[in-house]
C-alpha positions, 0 to 999 in steps of 0.5 A: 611856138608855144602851147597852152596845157588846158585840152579845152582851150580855143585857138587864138593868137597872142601877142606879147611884148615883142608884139610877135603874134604866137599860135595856141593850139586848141586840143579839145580831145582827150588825147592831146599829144597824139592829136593832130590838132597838137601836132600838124603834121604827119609823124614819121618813126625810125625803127633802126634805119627804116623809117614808118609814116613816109611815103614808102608802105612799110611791109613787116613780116614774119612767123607768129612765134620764134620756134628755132632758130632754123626757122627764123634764119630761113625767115629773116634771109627769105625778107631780105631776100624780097625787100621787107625790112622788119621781121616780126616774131613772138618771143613771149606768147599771150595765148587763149589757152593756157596750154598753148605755145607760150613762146622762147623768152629770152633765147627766142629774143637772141635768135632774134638778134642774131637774124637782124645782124645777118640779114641787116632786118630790124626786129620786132617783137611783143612784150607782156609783162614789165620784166619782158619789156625789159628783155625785149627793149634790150634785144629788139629795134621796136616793143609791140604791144599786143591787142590783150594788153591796149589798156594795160595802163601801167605796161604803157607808161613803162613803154613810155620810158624804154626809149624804143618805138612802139607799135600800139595794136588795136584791143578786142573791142576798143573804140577808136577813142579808146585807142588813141587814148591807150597811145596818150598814156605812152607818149604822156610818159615820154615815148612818142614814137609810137605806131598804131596798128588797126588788127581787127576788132570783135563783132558778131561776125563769126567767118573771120577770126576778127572784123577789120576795121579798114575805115579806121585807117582814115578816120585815125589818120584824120585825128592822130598825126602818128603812122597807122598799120595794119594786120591783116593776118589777125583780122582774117584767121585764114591766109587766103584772106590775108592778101585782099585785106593787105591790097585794101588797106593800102589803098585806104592809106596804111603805112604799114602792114604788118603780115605773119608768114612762115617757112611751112605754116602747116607745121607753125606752133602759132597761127598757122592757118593764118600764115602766108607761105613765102611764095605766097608772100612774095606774090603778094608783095609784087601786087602791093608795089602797083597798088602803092604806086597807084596811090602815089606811094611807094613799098 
């Protein structure tokens, strides 16, 4: 099969000399490679040995920020404990205030580490900078990149070229085109094991900390072949919110949700007021199985 480079060209049928009819693909967006005009079928990402965009929902779980290692050591047993397979943690923290927790670095990404080789979890984690990416393509399974850096262009094209899955988070305010096109820019420099993920966009609603955009999960899905998660931590700001919005981005189709929780949320140097307490968690996942396996999935 083979495919012609011009995104503006129709699809047609050609024959050649071997008189064997061969599809051209018409991508007329702008976004040619994580279209799914380009490429059919659903894609699945291996992140290690857990596989995102299957039929199995995908929980990722753990605290805003690496704080100690206690505290991740707790989180990690308690994941695998209750069948999540992905922990997340920040090691480098972007943060609004300059006098906020700024995060671990490098010694964060090791505790990281040494979570995933005693709990078997995979591990993800955010990179901010070129040097951070190098650190944290080197020590985690998945690069994140955060709402703030979406059109980082030149931090994407260096994702492209790290050789690990990526889980691409919505920006601020971008549009769903925008979006897609922030993917274009890792998969056209050679990573197309990318993962989007939908955390809540800026609208002029002030009770949440963002608006999620839950139509945005079938409207990708629709243009793009590549997984999509959500976040319903960041969308809600307040963790009793954090369950509803998890429940309906299931239903609406999601992959994977990527949900902040941790051992005692009142004492978090990050987002706390957003964090699930483990048996929160753990009550929570029970109520994402049924509504998976209403839909024909599985978590």
């Amino acid at each position: 099969m083979s495919w012609r480079t011009n995104p503006h060209e129709e699809r047609v049928n050609t024959v050649g000399a071997t008189q064997t009819a061969e599809p051209v693909v018409s991508v007329r967006k702008p976004y040619r490679l994580v279209s799914r005009d380009f490429h059919p079928e659903d894609s699945v990402v291996k992140v290690g040995n857990v596989a995102i965009g299957g039929n199995k929902v995908v929980v990722i779980s753990g605290p805003c920020a690496v704080e100690s290692q206690e505290q991740i050591m707790a989180a990690g047993a308690f994941m695998a404990q209750i069948g999540v397979p992905v922990l997340r943690g920040g090691a480098y923290k972007p943060r609004t205030s300059p006098y906020s927790f700024q995060g671990m670095g490098v010694e964060g990404l090791e505790i990281l580490a040494q979570a995933r080789m005693r709990y078997g979890v995979m591990i993800v984690t955010e990179a901010v900078d070129h040097e951070s990416l190098r650190q944290v393509a080197k020590w985690a399974d998945m690069v994140q990149i955060g709402a703030r850096n979406m059109q980082n262009f030149e931090l994407l094209k260096a994702v492209g070229q790290v050789g690990k899955p990526v889980l691409l988070k919505r920006g601020l305010a971008a549009t769903i085109d925008e979006w897609l096109m922030a993917a274009e820019y890792v998969a056209a420099h050679g990573n197309h094991d990318i993962i989007l993920c939908e955390r809540g966009i800026r609208t002029y609603e002030t009770k949440t900390r963002n608006t999620l955009d839950i139509s945005a999960v079938p409207v990708v899905k629709q243009l793009s072949h590549l997984p999509v998660v959500i976040d319903p931590s960041h969308a809600a700001g307040q963790w009793q919110w954090v369950a509803p919005l998890a429940k309906a981005g299931v239903a609406a189709g999601a992959d994977g949700l990527i949900i902040e929780a941790h051992p005692n949320p009142a004492e978090a140097l990050s987002d706390g007021p957003q964090s699930l307490n483990f048996p929160h968690l753990e009550e929570l996942m029970v109520d994402l199985g049924n509504i998976a396996r209403a839909v024909g999935r599985d978590l």
